[in-house]
FINU-206517 format. One line per field, with one value per residue: residue number from 1; residue in three letters; z, y negated, x negated of N, C-alpha, C in turn. Coordinates in nm, 4 decimals. Example, Ala and Ser with C-alpha at 12.3 -4.5 7.8 and 13.67 -1.06 7.14 Angstrom:
num: [1; 2]
residuo: [Ala; Ser]
n_w: [0.7800; 0.7080]
n_v: [0.5690; 0.2250]
n_u: [-1.3190; -1.2850]
ca_w: [0.7800; 0.7140]
ca_v: [0.4500; 0.1060]
ca_u: [-1.2300; -1.3670]
c_w: [0.7800; 0.7870]
c_v: [0.3300; -0.0030]
c_u: [-1.3200; -1.2900]
END
This chain:
num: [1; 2; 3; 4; 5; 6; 7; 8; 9; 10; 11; 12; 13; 14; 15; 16; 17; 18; 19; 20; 21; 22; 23; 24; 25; 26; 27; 28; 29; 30; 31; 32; 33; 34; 35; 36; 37; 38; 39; 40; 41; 42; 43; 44; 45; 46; 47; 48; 49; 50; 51; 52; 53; 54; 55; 56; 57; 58; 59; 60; 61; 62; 63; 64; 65; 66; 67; 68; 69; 70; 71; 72; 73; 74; 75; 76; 77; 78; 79; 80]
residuo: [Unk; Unk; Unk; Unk; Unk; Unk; Unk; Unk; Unk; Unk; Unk; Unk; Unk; Unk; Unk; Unk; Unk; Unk; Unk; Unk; Unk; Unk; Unk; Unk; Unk; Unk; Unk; Unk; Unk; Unk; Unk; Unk; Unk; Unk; Unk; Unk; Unk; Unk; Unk; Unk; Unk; Unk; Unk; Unk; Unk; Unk; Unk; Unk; Unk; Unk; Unk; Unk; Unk; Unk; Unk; Unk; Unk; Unk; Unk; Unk; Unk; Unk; Unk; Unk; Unk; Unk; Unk; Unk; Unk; Unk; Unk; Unk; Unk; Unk; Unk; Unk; Unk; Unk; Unk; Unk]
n_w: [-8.1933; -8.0954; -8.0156; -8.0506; -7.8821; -7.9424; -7.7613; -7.7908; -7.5901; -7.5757; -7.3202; -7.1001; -7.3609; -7.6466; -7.9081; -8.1032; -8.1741; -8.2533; -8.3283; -8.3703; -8.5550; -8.3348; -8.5599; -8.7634; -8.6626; -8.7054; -8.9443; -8.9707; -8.8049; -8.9403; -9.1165; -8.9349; -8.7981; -8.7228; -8.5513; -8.3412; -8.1883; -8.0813; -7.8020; -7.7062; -7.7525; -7.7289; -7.4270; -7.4131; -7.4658; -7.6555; -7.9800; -8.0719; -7.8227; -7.7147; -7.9569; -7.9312; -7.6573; -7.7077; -7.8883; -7.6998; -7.5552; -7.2755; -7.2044; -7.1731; -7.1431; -7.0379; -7.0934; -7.1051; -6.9930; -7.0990; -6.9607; -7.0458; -6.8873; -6.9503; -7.2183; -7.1980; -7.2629; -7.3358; -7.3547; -7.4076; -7.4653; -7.5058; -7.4800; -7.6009]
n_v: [-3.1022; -3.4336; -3.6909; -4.0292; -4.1783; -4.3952; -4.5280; -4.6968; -4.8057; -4.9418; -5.0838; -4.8089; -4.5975; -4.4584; -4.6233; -4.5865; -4.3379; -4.2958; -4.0934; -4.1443; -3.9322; -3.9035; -3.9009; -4.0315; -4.2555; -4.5250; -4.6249; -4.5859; -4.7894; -4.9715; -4.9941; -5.0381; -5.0851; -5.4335; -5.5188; -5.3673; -5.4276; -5.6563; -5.6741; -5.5557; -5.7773; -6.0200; -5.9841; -5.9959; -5.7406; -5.5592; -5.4324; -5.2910; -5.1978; -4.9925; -4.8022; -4.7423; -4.5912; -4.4036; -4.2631; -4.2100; -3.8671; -3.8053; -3.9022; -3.8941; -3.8805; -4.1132; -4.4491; -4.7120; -4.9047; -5.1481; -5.3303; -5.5412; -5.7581; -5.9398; -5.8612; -5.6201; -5.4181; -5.1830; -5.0308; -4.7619; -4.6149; -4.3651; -4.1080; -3.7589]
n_u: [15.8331; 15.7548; 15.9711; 16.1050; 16.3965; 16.6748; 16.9384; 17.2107; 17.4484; 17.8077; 17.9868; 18.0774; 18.0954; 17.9382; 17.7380; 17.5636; 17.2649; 16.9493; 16.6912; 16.3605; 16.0945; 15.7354; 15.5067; 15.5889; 15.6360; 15.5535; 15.5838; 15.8538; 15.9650; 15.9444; 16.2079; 16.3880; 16.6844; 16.7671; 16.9463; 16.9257; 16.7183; 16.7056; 16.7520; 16.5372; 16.3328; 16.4631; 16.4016; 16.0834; 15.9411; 15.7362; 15.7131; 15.5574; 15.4128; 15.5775; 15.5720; 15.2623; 15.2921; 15.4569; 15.3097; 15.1456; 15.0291; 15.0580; 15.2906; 15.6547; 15.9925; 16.2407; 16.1617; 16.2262; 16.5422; 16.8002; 17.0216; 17.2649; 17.3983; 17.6639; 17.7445; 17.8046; 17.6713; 17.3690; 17.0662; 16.8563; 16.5772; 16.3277; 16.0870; 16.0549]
ca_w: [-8.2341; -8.0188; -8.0652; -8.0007; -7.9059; -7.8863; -7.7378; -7.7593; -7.5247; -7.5700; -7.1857; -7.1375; -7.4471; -7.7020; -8.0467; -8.1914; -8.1598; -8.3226; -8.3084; -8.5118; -8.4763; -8.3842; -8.6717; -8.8897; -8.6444; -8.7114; -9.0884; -8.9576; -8.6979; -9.0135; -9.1487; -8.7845; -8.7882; -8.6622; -8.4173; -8.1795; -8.1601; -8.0372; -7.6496; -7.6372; -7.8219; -7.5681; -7.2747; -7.3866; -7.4688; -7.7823; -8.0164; -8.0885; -7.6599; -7.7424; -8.0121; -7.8465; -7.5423; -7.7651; -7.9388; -7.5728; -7.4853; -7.1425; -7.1608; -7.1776; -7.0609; -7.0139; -7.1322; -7.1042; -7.0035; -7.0886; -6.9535; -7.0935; -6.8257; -7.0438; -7.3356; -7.1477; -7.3824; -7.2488; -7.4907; -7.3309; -7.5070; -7.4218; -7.5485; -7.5996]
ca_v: [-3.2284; -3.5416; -3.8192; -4.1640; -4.1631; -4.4981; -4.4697; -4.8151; -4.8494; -5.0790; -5.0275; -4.6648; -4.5579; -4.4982; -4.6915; -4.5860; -4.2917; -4.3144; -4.0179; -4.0798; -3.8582; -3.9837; -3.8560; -4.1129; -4.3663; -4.6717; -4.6656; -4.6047; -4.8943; -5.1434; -4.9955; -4.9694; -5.2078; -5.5339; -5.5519; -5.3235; -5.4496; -5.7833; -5.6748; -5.5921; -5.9055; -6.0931; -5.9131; -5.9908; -5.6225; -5.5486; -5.2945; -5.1677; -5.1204; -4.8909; -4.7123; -4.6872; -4.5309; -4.2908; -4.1833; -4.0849; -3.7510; -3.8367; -3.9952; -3.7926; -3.8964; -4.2337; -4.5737; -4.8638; -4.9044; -5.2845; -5.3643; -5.6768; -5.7610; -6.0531; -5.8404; -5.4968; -5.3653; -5.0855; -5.0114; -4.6532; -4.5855; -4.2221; -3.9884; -3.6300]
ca_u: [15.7743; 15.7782; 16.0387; 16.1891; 16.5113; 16.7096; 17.0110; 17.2951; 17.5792; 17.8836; 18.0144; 18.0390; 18.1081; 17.7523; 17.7524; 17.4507; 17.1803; 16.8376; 16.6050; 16.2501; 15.9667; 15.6862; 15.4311; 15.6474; 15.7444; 15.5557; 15.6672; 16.0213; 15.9668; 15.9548; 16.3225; 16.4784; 16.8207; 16.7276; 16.9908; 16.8959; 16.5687; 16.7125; 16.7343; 16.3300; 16.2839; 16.4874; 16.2715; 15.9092; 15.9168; 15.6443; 15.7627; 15.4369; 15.3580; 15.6821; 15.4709; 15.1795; 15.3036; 15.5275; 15.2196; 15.0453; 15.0690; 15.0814; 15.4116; 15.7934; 16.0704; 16.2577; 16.0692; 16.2955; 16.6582; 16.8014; 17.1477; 17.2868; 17.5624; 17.7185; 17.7905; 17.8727; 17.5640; 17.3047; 17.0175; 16.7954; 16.4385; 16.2942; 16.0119; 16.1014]
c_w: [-8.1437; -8.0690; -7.9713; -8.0049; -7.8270; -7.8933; -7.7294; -7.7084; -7.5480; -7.4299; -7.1704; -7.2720; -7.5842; -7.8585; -8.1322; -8.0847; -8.2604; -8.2525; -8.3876; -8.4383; -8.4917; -8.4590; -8.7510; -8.8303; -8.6706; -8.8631; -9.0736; -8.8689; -8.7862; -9.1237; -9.0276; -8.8175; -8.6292; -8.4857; -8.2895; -8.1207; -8.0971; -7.8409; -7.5720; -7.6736; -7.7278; -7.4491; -7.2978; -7.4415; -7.6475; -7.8649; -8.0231; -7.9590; -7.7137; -7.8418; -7.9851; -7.7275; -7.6024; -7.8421; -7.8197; -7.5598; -7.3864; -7.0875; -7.2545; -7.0819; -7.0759; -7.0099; -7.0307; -7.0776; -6.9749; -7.0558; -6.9852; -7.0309; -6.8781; -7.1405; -7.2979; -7.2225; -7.2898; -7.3606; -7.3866; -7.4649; -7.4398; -7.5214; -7.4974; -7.6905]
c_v: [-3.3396; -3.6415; -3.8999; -4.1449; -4.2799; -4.4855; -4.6504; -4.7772; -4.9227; -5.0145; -4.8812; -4.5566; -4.5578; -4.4762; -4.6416; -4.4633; -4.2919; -4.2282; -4.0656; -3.9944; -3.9440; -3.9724; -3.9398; -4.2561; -4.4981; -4.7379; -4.7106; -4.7354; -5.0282; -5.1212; -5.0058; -5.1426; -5.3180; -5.5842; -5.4894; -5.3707; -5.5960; -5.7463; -5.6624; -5.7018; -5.9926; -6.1177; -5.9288; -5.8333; -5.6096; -5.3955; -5.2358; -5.1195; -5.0003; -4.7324; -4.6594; -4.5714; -4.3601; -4.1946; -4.0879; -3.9993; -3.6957; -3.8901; -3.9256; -3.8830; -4.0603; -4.3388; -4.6791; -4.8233; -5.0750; -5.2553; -5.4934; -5.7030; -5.8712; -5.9715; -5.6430; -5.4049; -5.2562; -5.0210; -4.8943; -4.6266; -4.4908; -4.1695; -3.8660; -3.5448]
c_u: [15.8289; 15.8191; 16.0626; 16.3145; 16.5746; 16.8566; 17.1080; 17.3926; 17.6560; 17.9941; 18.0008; 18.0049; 17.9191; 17.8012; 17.6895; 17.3472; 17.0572; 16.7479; 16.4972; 16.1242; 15.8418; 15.5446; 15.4942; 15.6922; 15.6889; 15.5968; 15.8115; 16.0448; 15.9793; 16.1190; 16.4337; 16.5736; 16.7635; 16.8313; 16.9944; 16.7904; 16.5921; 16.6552; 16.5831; 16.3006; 16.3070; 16.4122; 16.1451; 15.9020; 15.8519; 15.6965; 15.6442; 15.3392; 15.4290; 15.6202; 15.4094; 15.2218; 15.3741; 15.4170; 15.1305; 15.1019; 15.0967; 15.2265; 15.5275; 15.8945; 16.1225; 16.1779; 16.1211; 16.4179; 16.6851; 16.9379; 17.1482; 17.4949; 17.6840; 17.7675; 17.8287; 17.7735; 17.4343; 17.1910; 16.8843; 16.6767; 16.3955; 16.2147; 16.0767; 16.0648]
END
């Protein structure tokens, strides 16, 4: 089954993993912890492009990667 998998950094080290599948993800997209969701928010980045694209079948692999060089922060978006 094909998932989202959001991946947070705090410098090397990784804070936070978030797998959802996505047969469930736009439900799960309205419980998802608000603070990761800041860095697409920041960027212009639409959560529901993020959706969309996760729903094509055309698309695997690495989305998005945000570094946030001010706060040593690293936030990775990937279908799989």
């Amino acid at each position: 089954m094909k998932s989202v998998k959001i991946e947070v950094f705090e410098g090397e080290e990784r804070e936070a993993t978030i797998t959802i599948p996505v047969a469930v993800l736009r439900v799960a997209a309205k419980l998802f912890p608000r603070k990761y969701l800041s860095p697409l928010e920041n960027n212009d980045v639409s959560l529901s492009d993020i959706l969309d694209a996760a729903a094509s079948p055309e698309v695997d692999g690495r989305l998005i990667e945000f570094e946030d060089h001010r706060d040593n922060e690293r936030v990775v978006i990937s279908v799989c």
